[in-house]
N, C-alpha and C positions, 0 to 999 in steps of 0.2 A: 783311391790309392791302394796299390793290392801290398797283399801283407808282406813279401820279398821287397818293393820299394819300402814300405816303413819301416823293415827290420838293416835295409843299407843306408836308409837315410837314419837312425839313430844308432846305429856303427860309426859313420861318419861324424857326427855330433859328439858321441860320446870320444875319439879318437881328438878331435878339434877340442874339445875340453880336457882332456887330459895334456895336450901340448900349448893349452894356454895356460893352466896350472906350471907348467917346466916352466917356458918362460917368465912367469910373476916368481917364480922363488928364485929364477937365474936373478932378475932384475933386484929384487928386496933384499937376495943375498949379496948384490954389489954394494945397497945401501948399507949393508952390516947386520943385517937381519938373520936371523938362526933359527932352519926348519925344525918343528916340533912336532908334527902331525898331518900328515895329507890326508883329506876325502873323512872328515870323520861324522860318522854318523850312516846314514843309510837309508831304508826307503822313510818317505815324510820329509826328507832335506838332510843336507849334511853341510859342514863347514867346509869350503875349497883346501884352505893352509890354516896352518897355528902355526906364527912365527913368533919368536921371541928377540925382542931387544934392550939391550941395558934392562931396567924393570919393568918393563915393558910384556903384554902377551896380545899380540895383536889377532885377531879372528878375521880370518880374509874373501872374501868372498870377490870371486874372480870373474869380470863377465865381457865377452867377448863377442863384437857383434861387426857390421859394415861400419859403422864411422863410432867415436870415442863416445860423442851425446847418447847417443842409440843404447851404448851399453850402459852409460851412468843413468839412465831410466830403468833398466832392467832390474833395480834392487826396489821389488813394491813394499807395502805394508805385510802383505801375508808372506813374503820372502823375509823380512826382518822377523817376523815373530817365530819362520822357523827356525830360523839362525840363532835369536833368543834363545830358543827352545834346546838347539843340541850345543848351545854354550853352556847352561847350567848343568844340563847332562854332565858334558868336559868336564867340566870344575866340579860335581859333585865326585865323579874318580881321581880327578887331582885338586885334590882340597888345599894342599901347599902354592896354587895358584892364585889363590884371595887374598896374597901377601903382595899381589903386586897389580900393577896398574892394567886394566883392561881396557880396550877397546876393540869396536868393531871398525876394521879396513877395509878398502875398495880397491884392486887393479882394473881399468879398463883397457884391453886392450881392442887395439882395429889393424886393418892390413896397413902397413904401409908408414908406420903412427906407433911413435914412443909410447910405451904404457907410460899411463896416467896412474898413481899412487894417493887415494885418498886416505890419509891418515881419519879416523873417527869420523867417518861418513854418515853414518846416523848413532845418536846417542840409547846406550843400552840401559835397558829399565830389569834387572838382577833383582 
């Protein structure tokens, strides 16, 4: 693949993940969810959304593929420890965040196909 196709095939990617991210906060904000933070973190991983609800601080991680299963696989063991990783980051600059209830979320979304909202998809080890 020359390096003009890999530089428009991950323009495209990255453009498809930033309008799957819209979508998951459209969606979580119907649920009553309140954005706190897009994309944080940077190279090594970063968090998709921080939403916050009631006591609630949910860490979201959004993943968008051909059908809903395809993307509920997409969250591996080395995807969770980096998500681990820039959740204590989060929290060690918002340390008033240890006062409330944490969890790691899941949007799957596919074409065609309601996002799926996994509340505490995998449990976090802080």
């Amino acid at each position: 693949m020359s390096e003009a196709a890999r530089s428009r095939r991950a323009r495209h990617s990255g453009l498809a993940g930033r309008r799957g991210e819209w979508l998951a906060v459209l969606y979580l904000s119907a649920k009553g969810y309140r954005l706190l933070e897009r994309r944080f973190g940077g190279k090594g991983g970063e968090i998709d959304l921080i939403m916050t609800r009631g006591n609630s601080i949910a860490f979201v991680e959004v993943k968008r593929r051909a059908a809903l299963d395809e993307a509920a696989g997409a969250i591996t063991a080395d995807k969770r420890r980096l998500i681990e990783a820039r959740i204590r980051q989060w929290l060690a600059r918002n340390p008033w965040a240890m006062q409330r209830h944490l969890r790691a979320d899941a949007v799957f979304l596919a074409p065609w196909r309601l996002p799926r909202h996994v509340p505490a998809v995998f449990e976090l080890t802080l």
